[in-house]
MARROPA-604994 format. One record per atom (N, C-alpha, C, O): residue number from 1; atom name; x, z, y. Coordinates in nm, 2 decimals, m for minus. Layout:
<recs>
- NUM:CA:X:Z:Y
...
</recs>
This chain:
<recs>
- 1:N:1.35:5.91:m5.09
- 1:CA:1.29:5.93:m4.95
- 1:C:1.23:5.80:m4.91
- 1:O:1.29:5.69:m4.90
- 2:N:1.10:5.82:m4.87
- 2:CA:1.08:5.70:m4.78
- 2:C:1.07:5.66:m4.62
- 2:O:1.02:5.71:m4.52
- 3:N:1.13:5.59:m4.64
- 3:CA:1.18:5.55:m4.44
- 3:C:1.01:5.55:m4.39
- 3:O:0.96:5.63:m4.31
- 4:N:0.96:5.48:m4.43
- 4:CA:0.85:5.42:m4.32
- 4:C:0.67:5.50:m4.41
- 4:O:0.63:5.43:m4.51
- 5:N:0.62:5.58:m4.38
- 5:CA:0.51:5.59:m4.47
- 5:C:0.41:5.51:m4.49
- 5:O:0.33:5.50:m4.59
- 6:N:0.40:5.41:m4.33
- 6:CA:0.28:5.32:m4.31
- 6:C:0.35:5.21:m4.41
- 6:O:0.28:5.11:m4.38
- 7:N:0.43:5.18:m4.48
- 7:CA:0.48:5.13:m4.55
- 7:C:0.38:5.13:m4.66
- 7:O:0.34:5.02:m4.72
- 8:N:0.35:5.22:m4.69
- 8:CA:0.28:5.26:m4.83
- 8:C:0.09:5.22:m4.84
- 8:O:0.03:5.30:m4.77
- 9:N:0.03:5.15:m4.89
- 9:CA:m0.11:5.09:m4.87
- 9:C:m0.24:5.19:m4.80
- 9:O:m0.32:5.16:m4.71
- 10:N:m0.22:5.33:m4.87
- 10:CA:m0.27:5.42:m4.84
- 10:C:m0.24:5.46:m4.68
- 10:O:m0.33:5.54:m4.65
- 11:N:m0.18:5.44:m4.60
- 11:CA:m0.11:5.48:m4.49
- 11:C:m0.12:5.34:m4.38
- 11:O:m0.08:5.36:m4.27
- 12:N:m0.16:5.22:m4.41
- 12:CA:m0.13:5.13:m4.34
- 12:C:m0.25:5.10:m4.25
- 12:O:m0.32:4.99:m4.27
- 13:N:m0.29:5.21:m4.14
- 13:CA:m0.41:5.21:m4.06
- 13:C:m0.36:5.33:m3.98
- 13:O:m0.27:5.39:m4.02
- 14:N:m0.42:5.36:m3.84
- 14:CA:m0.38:5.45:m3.72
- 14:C:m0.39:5.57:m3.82
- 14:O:m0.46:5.58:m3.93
- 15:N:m0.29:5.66:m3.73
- 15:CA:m0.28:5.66:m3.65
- 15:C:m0.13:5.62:m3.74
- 15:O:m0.04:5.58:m3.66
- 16:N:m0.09:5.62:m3.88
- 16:CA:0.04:5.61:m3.92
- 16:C:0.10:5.48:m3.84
- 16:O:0.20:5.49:m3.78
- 17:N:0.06:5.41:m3.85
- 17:CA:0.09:5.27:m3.83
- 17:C:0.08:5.23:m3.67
- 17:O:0.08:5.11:m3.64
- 18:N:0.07:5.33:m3.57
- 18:CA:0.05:5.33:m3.43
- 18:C:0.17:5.32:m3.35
- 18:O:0.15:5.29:m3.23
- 19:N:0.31:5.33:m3.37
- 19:CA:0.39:5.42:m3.36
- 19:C:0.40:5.53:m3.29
- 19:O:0.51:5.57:m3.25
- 20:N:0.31:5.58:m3.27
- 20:CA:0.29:5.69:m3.18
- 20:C:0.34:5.83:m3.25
- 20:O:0.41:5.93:m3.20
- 21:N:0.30:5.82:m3.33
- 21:CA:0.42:5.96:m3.47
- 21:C:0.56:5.92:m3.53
- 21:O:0.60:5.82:m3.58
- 22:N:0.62:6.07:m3.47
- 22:CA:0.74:6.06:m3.55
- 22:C:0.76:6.18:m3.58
- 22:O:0.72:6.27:m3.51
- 23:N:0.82:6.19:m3.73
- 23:CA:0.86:6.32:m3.78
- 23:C:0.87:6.27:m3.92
- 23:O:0.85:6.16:m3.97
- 24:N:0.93:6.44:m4.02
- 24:CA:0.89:6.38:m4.14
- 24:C:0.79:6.45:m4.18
- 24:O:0.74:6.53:m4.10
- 25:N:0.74:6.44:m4.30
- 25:CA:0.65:6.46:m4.41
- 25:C:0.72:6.54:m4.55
- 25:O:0.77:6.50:m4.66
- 26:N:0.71:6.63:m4.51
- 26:CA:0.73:6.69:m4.63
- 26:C:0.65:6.75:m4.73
- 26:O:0.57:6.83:m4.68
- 27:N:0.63:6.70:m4.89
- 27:CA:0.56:6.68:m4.94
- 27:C:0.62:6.73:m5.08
- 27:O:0.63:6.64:m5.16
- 28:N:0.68:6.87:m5.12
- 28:CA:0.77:6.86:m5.24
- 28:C:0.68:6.83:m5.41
- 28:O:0.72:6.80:m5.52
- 29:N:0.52:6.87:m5.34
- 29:CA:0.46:6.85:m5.48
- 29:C:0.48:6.72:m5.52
- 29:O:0.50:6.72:m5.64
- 30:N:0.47:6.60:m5.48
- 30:CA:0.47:6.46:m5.46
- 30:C:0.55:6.39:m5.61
- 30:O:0.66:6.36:m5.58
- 31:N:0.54:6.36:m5.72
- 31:CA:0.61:6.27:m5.81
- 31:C:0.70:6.17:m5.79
- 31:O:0.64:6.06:m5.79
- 32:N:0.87:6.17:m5.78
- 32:CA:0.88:6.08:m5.71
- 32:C:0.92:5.99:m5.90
- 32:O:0.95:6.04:m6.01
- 33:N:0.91:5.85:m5.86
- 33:CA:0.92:5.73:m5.93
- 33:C:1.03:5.64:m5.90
- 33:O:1.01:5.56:m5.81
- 34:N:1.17:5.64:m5.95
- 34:CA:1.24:5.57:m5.88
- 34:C:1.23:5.42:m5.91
- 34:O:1.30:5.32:m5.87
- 35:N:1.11:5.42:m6.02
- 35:CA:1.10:5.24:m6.07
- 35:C:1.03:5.15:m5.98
- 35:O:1.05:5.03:m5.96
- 36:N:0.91:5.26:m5.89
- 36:CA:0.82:5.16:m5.76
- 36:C:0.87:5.14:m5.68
- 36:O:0.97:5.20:m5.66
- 37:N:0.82:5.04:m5.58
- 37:CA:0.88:5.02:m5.45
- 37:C:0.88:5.13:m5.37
- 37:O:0.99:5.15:m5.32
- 38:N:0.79:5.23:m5.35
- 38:CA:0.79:5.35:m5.29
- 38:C:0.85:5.47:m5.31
- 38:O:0.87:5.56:m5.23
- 39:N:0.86:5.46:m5.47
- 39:CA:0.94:5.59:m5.50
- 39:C:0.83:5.69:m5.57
- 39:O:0.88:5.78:m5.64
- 40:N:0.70:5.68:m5.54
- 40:CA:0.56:5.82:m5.51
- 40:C:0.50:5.73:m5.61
- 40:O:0.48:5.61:m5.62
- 41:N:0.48:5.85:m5.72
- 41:CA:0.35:5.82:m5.81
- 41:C:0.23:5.85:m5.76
- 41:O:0.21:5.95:m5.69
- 42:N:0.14:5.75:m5.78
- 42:CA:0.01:5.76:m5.69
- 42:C:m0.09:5.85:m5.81
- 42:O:m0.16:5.81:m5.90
- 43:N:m0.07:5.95:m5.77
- 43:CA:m0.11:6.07:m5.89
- 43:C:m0.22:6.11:m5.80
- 43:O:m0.25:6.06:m5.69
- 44:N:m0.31:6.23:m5.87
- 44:CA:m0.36:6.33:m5.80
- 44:C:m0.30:6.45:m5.68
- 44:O:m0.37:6.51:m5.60
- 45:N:m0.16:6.44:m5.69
- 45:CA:m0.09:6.48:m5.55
- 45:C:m0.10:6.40:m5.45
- 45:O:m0.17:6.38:m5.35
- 46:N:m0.03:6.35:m5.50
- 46:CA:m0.11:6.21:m5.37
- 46:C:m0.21:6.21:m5.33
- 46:O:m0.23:6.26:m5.22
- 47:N:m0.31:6.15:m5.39
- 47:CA:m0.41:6.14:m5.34
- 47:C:m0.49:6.28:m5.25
- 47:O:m0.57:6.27:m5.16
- 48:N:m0.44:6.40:m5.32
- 48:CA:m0.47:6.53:m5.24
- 48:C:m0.37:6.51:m5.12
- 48:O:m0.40:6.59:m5.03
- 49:N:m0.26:6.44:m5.10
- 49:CA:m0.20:6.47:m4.99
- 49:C:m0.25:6.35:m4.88
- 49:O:m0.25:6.39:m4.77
- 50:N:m0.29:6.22:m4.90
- 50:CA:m0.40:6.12:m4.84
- 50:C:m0.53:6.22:m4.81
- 50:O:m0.57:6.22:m4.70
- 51:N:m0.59:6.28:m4.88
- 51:CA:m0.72:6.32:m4.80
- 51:C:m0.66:6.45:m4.69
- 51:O:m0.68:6.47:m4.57
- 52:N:m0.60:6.52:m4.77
- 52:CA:m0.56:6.65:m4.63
- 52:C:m0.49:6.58:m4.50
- 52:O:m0.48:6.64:m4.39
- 53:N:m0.43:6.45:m4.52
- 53:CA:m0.38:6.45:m4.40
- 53:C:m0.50:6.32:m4.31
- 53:O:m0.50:6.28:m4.20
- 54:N:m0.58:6.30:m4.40
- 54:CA:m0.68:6.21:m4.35
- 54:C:m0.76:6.30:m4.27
- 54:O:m0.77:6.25:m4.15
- 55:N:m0.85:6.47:m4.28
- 55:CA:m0.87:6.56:m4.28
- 55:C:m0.82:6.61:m4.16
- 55:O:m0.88:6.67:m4.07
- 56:N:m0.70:6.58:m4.16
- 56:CA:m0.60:6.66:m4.04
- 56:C:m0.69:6.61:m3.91
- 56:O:m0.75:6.66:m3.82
- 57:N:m0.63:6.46:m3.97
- 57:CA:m0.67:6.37:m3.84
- 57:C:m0.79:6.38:m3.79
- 57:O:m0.80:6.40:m3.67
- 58:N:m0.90:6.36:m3.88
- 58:CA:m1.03:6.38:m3.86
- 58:C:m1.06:6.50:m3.73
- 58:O:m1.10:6.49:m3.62
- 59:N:m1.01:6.61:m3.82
- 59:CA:m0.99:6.73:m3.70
- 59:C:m0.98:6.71:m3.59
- 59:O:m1.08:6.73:m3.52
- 60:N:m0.86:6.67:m3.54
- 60:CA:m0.73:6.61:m3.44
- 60:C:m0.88:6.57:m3.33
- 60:O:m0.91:6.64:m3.24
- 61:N:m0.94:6.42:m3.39
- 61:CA:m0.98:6.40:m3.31
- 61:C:m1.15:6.44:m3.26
- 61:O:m1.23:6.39:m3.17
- 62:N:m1.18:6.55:m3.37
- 62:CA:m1.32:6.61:m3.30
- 62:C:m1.25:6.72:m3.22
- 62:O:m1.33:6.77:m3.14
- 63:N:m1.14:6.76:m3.24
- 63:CA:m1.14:6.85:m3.12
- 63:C:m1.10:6.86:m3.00
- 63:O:m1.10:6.95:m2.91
- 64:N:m1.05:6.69:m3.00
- 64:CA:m1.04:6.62:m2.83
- 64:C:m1.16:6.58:m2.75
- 64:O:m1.17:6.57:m2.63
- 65:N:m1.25:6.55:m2.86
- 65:CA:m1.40:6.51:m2.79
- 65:C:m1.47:6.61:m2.79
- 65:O:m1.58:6.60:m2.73
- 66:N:m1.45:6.74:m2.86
- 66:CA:m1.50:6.90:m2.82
- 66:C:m1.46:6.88:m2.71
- 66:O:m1.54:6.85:m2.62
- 67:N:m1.34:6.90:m2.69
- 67:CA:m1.25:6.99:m2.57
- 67:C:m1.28:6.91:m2.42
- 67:O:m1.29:6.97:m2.31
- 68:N:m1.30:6.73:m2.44
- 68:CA:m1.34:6.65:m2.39
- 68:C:m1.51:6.67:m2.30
- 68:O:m1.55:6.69:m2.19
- 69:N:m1.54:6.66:m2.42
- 69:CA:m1.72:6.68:m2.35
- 69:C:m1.75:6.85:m2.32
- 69:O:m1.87:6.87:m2.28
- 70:N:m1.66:6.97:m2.33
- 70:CA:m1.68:7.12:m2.29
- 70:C:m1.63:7.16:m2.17
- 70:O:m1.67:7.24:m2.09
- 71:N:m1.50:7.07:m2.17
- 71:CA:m1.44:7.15:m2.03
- 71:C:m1.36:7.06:m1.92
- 71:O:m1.25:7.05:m1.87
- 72:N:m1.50:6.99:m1.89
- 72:CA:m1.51:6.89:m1.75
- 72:C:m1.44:6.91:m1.63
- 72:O:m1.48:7.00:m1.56
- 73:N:m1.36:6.86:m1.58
- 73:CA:m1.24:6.95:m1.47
- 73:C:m1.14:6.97:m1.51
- 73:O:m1.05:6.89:m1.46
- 74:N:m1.09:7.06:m1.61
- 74:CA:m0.98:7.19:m1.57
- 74:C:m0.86:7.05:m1.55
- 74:O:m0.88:6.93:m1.57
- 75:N:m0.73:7.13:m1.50
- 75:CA:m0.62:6.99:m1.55
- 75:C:m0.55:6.99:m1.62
- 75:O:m0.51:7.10:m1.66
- 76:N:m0.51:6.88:m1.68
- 76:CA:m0.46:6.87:m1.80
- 76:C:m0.38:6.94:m1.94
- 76:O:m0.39:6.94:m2.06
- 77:N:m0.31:6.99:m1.84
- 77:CA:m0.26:7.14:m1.91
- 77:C:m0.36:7.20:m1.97
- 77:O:m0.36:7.20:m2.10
- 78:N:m0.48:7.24:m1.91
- 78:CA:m0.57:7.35:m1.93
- 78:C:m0.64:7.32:m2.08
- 78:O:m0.67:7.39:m2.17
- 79:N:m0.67:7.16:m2.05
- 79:CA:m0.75:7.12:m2.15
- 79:C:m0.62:7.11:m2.26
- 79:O:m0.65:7.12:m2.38
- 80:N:m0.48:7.08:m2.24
- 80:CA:m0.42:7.07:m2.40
- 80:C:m0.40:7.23:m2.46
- 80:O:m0.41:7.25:m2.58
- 81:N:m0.38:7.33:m2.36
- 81:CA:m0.40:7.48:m2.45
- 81:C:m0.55:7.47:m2.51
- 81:O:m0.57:7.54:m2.61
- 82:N:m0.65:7.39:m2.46
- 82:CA:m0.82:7.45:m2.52
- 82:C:m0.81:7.39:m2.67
- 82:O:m0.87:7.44:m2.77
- 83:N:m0.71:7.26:m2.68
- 83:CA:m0.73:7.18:m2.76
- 83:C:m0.65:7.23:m2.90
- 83:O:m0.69:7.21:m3.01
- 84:N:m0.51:7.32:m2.85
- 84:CA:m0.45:7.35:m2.96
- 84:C:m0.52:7.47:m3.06
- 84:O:m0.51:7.50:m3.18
- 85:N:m0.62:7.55:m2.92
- 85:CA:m0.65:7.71:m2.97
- 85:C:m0.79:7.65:m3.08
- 85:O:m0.82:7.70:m3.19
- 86:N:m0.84:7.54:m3.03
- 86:CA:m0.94:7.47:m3.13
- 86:C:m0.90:7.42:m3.24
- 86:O:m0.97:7.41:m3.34
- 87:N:m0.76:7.37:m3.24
- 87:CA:m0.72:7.29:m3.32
- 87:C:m0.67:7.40:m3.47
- 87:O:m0.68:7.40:m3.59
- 88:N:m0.61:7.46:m3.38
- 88:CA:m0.55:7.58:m3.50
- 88:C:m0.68:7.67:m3.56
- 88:O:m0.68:7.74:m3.67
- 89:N:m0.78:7.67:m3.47
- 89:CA:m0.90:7.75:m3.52
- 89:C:m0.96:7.69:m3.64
- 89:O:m0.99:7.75:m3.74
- 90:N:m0.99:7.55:m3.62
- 90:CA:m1.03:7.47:m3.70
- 90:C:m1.03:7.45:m3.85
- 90:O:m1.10:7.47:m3.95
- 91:N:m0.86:7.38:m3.83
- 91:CA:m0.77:7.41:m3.94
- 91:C:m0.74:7.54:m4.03
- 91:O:m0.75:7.55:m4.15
- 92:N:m0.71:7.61:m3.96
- 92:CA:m0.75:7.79:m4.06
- 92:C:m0.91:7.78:m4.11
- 92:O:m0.94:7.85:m4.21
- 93:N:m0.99:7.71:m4.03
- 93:CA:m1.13:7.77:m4.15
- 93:C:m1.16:7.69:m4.25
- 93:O:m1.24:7.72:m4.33
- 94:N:m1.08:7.56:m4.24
- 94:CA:m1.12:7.44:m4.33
- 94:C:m1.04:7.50:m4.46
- 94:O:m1.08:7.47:m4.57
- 95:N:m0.94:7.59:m4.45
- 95:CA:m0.84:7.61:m4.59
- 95:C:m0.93:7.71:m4.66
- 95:O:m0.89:7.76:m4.77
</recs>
């Protein structure tokens, strides 16, 4: 298990490294190595699991500057329901 992900070179840039996230990451395809410092073979899982969550984020933040520059007013509530219903829309078409 690793404690800290921004730990890891791939991860050491926002928002990982912000502290603004907590949770874990579960990741069972992942190779673990118990000879590296990290534990994670830097395989092709990996690296598929660095772009999907690179991906994620990408998302994340065009659909705050959708929801931003669409719906001028409402209060803030209004705009985090526009943001999730975009957010989950998004994400289902990208798979």
């Amino acid at each position: 298990m690793l404690e800290d992900i921004a730990s890891m070179d791939a991860f050491q840039r926002a928002p990982w490294n912000s502290g603004c996230l907590q949770g874990i990451v579960d990741a069972p395809f992942l190779t673990l190595t118990p000879g590296t410092r990290s534990g994670i073979l830097r395989d092709e899982q990996f690296d598929a699991l660095c772009r999907a969550l690179k991906l994620r984020y990408i998302c994340r933040l065009y659909v705050k500057e959708l929801v931003h520059s669409n719906f001028p007013g409402p209060p803030a509530e209004r705009l985090l329901e526009r943001m999730v219903e975009l957010s989950l829309y998004t994400e289902e078409h990208l798979k």
